[in-house]
N, C-alpha and C positions, 0 to 999 in steps of 0.2 A: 580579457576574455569577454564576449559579447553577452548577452542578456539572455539569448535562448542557448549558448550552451551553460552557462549558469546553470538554466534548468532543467538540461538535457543532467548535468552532473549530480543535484540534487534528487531529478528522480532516479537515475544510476543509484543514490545512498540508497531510498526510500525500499528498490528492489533489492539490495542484499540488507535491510535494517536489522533481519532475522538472524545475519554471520555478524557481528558485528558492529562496530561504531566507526561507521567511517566516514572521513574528512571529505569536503567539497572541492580541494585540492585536485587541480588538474594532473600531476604528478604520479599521485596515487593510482590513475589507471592507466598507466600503459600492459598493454599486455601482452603477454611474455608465454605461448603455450604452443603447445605442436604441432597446434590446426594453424599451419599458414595462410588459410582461407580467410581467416577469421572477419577482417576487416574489410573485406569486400561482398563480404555475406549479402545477401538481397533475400528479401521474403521468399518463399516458396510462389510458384504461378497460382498453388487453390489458397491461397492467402486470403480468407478473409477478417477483415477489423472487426467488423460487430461478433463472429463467432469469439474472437481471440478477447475480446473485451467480456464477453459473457462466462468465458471458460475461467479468464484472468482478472477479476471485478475490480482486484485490489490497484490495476493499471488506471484506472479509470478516476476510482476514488484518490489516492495518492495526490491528484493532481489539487485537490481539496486541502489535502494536510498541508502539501506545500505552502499554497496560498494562505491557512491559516500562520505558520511557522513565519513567513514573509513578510506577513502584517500585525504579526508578536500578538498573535490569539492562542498560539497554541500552550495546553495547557501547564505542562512544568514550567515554563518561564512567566506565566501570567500571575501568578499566585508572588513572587515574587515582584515585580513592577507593581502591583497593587500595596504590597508592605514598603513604605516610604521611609518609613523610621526602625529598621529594624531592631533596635532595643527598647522600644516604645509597647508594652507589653497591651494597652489598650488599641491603639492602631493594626499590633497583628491579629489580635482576637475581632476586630472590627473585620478586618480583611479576611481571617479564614470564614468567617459566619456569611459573608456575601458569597464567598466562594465556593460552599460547600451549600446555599442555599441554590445559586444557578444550576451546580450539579446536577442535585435534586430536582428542579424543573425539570431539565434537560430528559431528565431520565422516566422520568413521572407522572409528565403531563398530560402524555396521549399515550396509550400501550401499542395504537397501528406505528406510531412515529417511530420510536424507540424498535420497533419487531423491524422497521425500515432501514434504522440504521446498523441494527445490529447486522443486517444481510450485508450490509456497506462495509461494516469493516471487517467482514469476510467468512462470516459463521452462513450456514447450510441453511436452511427454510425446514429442514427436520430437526436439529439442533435447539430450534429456539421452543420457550416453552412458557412462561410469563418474565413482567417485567421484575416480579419479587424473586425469581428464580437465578436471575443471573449472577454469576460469581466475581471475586474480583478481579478480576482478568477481564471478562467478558466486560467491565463495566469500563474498566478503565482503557479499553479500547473503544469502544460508543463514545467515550469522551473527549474523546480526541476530534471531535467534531463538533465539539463547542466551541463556540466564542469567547463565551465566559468575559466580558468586560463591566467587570461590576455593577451586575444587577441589568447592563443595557449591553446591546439592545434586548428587543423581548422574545421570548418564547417563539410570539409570530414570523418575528423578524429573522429570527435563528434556522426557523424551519425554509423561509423565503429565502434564506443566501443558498442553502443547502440543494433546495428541487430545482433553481434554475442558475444554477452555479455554470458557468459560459465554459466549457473544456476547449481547451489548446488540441486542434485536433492531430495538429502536424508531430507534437509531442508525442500522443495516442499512436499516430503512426509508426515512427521511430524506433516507439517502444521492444516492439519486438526483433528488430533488424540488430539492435545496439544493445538490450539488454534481456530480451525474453531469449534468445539462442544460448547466449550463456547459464541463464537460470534452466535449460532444459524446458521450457515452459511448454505445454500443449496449445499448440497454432487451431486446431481442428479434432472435430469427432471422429473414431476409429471408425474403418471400414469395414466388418465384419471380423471373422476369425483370424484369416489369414495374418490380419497384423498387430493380434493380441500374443507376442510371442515373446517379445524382451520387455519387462517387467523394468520401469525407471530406476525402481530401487537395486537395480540388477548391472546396472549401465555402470562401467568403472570411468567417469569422467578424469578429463586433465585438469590443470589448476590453472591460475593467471600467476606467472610468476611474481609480479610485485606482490602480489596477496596470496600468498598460498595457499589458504583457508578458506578462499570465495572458488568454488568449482564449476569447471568450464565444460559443458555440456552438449555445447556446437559442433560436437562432430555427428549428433543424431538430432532427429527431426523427432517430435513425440506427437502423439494425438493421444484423445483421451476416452477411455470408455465409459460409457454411464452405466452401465449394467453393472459392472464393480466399482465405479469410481477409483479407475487405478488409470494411471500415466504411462503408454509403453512407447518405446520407442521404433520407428515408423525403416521399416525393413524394406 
């Protein structure tokens, strides 16, 4: 299997990570559903990227986690590579106290940073409220945007991989043709009344048959209203 569908499969996980745990396994997605359309799908003609990346952020940022997950920054496996000697009861306390001290920068250091990536890993700009406010949820999502490599690099360096972090744009494109149609995802902003009238939560989707748990959405086109912040499907 080549290198970019690799990551074509990887962000495939990262979009249903919400159903699920699922494998990088090329196996895993065949799919098996009613819309025989499925796999020839092609963007709609008002297709545009930067709205679908503005509507869908987590497309964007994703490409981040991968990278961190890729070069074993990310954080559940990091805390472990750092303890060498696991029955060494000094070496692990050595390792949580760097680990739970980078956190803490991470999280700490600047409150615009931290308000930045909490919009990054997918909370609303009404939602956020200070950096002492956040729960643990909220946190341990922000963190996932750490490097976390024992104490290095720094704070600066953290913030520098992050703001000019280089995105795969052919990936970004893809995104929707190959996995936003299935997630139901909103391509575009609604065009007034007329097409505020089927409710996403209202849409009885089909399934993929290997996974019948991940639900297959492509037979509607959704766009998304801001006036309510609700998902309808595009009539």
């Amino acid at each position: 299997m080549n290198k970019k569908m690799n990551l074509l499969l990887a962000f495939f996980s990262l979009a249903f990570m919400s159903c699920s745990d699922i494998s990088s396994n090329s196996s895993d997605f065949v799919v098996a559903t009613t819309n025989t359309d499925l796999a020839i799908y092609s963007a709609p003609g008002d297709f545009d990227l930067e709205t679908y990346l503005v509507l869908n952020p987590d497309v964007k940022y994703n490409q981040i986690i991968m990278d961190l997950k890729n070069n074993s920054f990310y954080n559940p496996e990091r805390l472990d590579s750092m303890v060498t000697t696991k029955n060494d009861a000094a070496t692990v306390a050595a390792a949580k106290a760097s680990f739970e001290a980078d956190n803490l920068a991470f999280l700490k250091t600047d409150p615009s940073f931290t308000k930045r990536i909490f919009k990054m890993a997918g909370y609303s700009e009404s939602s956020w409220l200070h950096v002492d406010s956040l729960n643990s949820e909220q946190k341990k999502m922000i963190l996932r945007f750490n490097r976390q490599q024992n104490g290095a690099p720094s704070f600066q360096e953290d913030t520098t991989y992050l703001f000019t972090f280089k995105y795969d744009n052919e990936l970004l494109e893809n995104h929707y043709t190959m996995f936003g149609l299935l997630n139901g995802r909103p391509y575009r902003y609604c065009n007034g009344a007329s097409e505020l009238v089927l409710p996403k939560s209202q849409v009885v989707p089909d399934t993929l048959g290997k996974r019948p748990f991940i639900l297959d959405y492509s037979a509607n086109l959704f766009c998304y209203d801001s006036t309510t912040s609700t998902i309808y499907a595009i009539k």
